[in-house]
Residue, then its C-alpha position, 0 to 999 in steps of 0.5 A: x696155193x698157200x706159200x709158207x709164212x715168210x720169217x727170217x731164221x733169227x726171228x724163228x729161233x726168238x719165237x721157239x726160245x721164247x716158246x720153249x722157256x715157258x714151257x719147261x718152267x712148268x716141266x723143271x717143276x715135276x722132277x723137284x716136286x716128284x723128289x719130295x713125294x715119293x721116295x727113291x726107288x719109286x723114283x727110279x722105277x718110274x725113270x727107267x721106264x721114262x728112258x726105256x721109252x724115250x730109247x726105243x721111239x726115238x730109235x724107231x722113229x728114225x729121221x723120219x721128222x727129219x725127212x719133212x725138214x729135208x723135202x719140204x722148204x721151197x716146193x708148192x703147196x699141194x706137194x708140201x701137203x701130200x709129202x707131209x701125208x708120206x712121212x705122217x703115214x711111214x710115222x703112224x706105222x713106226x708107232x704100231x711098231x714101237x707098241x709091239x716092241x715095248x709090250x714084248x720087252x714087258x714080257x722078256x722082262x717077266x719072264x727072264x728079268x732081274x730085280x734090276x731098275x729097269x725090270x721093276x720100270x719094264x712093269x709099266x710099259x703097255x701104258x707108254x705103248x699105248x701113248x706110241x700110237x699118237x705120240x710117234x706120229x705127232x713128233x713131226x709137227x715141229x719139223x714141218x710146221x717150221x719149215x712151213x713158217x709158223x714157229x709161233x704155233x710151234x712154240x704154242x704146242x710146246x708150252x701147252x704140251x709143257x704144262x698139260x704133262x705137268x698137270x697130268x703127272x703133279x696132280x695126281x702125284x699131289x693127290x696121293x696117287x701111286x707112280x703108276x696111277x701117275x704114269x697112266x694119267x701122264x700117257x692118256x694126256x700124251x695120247x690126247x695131246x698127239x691127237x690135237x697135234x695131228x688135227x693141227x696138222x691136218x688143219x694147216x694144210x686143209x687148203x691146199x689142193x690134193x697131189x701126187x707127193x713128188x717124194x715116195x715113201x721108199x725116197x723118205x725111208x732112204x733118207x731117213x734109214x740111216x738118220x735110223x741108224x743115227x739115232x740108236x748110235x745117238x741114244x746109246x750115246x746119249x743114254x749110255x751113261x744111265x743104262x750103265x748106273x741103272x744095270x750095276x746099281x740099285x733103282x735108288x742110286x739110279x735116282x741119284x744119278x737122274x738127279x745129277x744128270x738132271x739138264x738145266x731148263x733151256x740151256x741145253x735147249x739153246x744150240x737145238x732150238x737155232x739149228x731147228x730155225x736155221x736148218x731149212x734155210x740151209x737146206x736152201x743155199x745149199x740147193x743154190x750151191x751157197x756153200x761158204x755162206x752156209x759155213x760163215x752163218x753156222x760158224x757165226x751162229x755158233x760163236x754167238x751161241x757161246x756168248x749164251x750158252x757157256x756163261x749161263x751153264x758156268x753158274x751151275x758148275x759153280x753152284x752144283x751144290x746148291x743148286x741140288x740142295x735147292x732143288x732136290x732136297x738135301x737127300x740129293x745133295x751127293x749128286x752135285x759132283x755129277x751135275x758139276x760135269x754135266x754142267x761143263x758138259x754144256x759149257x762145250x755143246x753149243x751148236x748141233x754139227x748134224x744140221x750143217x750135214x742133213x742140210x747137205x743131204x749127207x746123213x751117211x757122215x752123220x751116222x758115222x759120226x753117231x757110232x763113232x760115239x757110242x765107242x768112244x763114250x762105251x771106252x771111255x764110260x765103263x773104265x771110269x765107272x769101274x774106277x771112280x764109280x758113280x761120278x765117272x759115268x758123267x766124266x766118260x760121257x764129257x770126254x768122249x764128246x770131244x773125239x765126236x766132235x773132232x769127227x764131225x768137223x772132219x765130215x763138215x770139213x769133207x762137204x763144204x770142201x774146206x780145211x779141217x782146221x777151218x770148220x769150227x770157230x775154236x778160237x771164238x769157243x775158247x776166248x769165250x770159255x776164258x773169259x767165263x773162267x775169269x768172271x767166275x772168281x766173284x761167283x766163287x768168292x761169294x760161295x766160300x765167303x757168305x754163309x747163306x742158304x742155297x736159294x740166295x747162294x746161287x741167285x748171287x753167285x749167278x749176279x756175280x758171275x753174268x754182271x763181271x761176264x757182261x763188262x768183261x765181255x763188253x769191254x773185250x768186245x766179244x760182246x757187241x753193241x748189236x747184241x745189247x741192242x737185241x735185248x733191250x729192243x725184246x725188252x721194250x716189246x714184251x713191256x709194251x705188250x705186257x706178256x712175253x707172248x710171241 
């Protein structure tokens, strides 16, 4: 009996950073060269049809994956193994599924579709039904093989996903293919990539004995139902600000807006990431009944987060405009207003608060949560459109994560059986947000004052503002003497290895 690979969480959310910034290095590079390829309606078509997948396997995929996060940790091999083989089976059917509802939308869209965005992108659908056999069954790997201990091959599948994607969609876009050739070469590597991700799978637990799984597949789909839910709140949510743009406006001004909303590469990535390496260890103590050492590492992993995450996500609202004419070509330069929110967005996002709930087994608060979303976004979204326009979808989406939030604390507040006011580290969130409006003066002085191109605007404007926040923050403490210790000690590793290899 092979028991997981034993790693501390913190080295886990090391190894996926690590895994997940060279992987999207290579995929921050398909949409600034797909932008000077193909014009803007080519743009949005294939976009459309990017998010209509994403929507519709991300609802039907359910909380399946996190199903394998919540049964897995601290059983014996062989019952890993045929849990595993529950979820995988229950996935495999999802992606059946899912094929036949995107082949049905391909045909409501001939038949009773507009010259809207979505119904030109809706053309393109039987390819992505196709990627959905494998692809939706493979999304597992992350879940399972982090609970089993080996982020490394995680990370690993990650960047080589990354870059076989970006292959597949740049070469023949390079090559003078049309969006739909790309679009077909792009879904056959997915499907071929889902395939050697399941035989990893399958390869990981090849040793263990066969047994009976511990967990049926009615338990799993119990579970994970409302993770179901969950997930169509949490794309109508997510979602609801394109769906808008792409349902009132023109394919080109949806790739507009696709530009503005265009996340950061890590980033955003950052908060999801820790929560994927923290999550099964949650799973434990609470098991144990380690309820307050749960709240006291989620509330320190997210004010650590903050130090990260807000100073990184300020160089962008300050140099959206450059960032856009740099990236996206001067054709896109009207979209900086948007990416301006989204980068404030990210400023306030810096820990999941559904993983301190899945860990407790309480998926019932998250859905809750999720819905409580989409109708505060819908109620906020659609008047700001109707009044600003295009900008005011990105600011309905900013001001409606703040009631989620308030919501979820409540539902944190609720399991951990403790005051709302003591759930979240708002006082650490908020010193940490002053200290980067501070530091941010220098990055402004440089964008009014020196007459540069975008390139060399926004590498100086982020040396101002990370250098005055370093000092700031050492002097204030905020930043401690442990943290530039962790990364001098990276530093010195991935010298003395000579690759930022894991």
């Amino acid at each position: 009996m092979r028991a997981p690979v034993s790693t501390s969480p913190a080295r886990e959310a090391a190894v996926l950073l690590v895994g997940k910034v060279l992987g999207t290095l290579s995929e921050a590079l398909v949409p600034l060269v797909i932008v000077r390829l193909w014009g803007k309606a080519d743009v949005g078509v294939v976009a459309s049809a990017q998010l209509t997948y994403a929507a519709i396997s991300t609802i039907l995929q359910a909380g399946f994956p996190e199903a394998a996060t919540f049964y897995l940790p601290g059983r014996p091999g062989p019952e890993r193994r045929a849990i595993a083989g529950v979820v995988a089976k229950t996935l495999f059917g999802v992606g059946g599924l899912t094929a036949l509802v995107l082949l049905a939308l391909t045909g409501a869209a001939a038949l009773f579709g507009s010259q809207s965005g979505w119904a030109e992108g809706a053309t393109l659908l039987p390819y992505f039904a196709a990627l959905a056999l494998v692809d939706l069954p493979s999304r597992m790997a992350t879940n399972v093989l982090v609970a089993e201990g080996r982020a490394g091959t995680t990370a690993g599948l990650g960047v080589l996903r990354a870059l076989g994607a970006s292959a597949a969609t740049l070469v023949p876009a390079v090559a003078g293919a049309s969006a739909l050739e790309v679009v077909v070469s792009t879904c056959a590597f997915g499907f071929v990539f889902g395939l050697g991700t399941l035989a990893v799978l399958a390869r990981h637990y090849a040793r263990e004995a066969r047994a009976p799984s511990p967990i049926s597949a009615r338990e799993v789909v119990r579970f994970s139902v409302p993770f179901g839910l969950t997930e169509i709140a949490s794309i109508a949510n997510a979602q609801l600000d394109r769906y808008l743009v792409l349902w009132w406006f023109a394919a080109a001004t949806f790739a507009d807006y696709q530009a503005g909303a265009w996340q950061v590469p890590m980033i955003g990535a950052i908060p999801h990431i820790i929560s994927v390496a923290y999550t099964p260890r949650f799973v434990v103590w609470f098991r144990e009944g380690r309820r307050a050492d749960v709240l006291e590492s989620w509330r320190r992993l997210a004010a650590r987060t903050a130090l990260l995450v807000t100073p990184l996500s300020a160089i962008f609202v300050v140099g959206a405009e450059e960032t856009m004419r740099l990236l996206f070509t001067d054709a896109y330069g009207g979209s900086a207003s948007v990416f301006r929110l989204f980068s404030i967005f990210m400023m306030l996002r810096v820990t999941p608060y559904g993983n301190l709930l899945l860990a407790a087994g309480r998926p019932d608060l998250i859905t809750r949560a999720s819905f409580l979303a989409v109708l505060s976004n819908a109620a906020l979204t659609i008047p700001c459109i109707a009044l600003i326009g295009l900008d005011g979808a990105a600011l309905g989406t900013l001001l409606a994560f703040l009631p989620t939030a308030a919501y979820y604390c409540f539902g944190i507040a609720e399991v951990m059986g403790t005051r709302f006011r003591e759930v979240y580290p708002l006082g650490a969130h908020l010193r940490v947000l002053a200290l980067v409006a501070v530091s941010a003066l220098p990055a402004i002085a440089v964008k009014i004052w020196l007459p540069v191109g975008p390139g060399v605007a926004l590498l100086l404007e982020a040396a101002a503002l990370l250098v005055t926040f370093a000092a700031l923050g050492t002097a204030a403490g905020l930043v401690e003497r442990g943290d530039w210790a962790t990364v001098r000690s990276w530093v010195s590793a991935r010298v003395r290895r000579g690759s930022p290899a894991t």
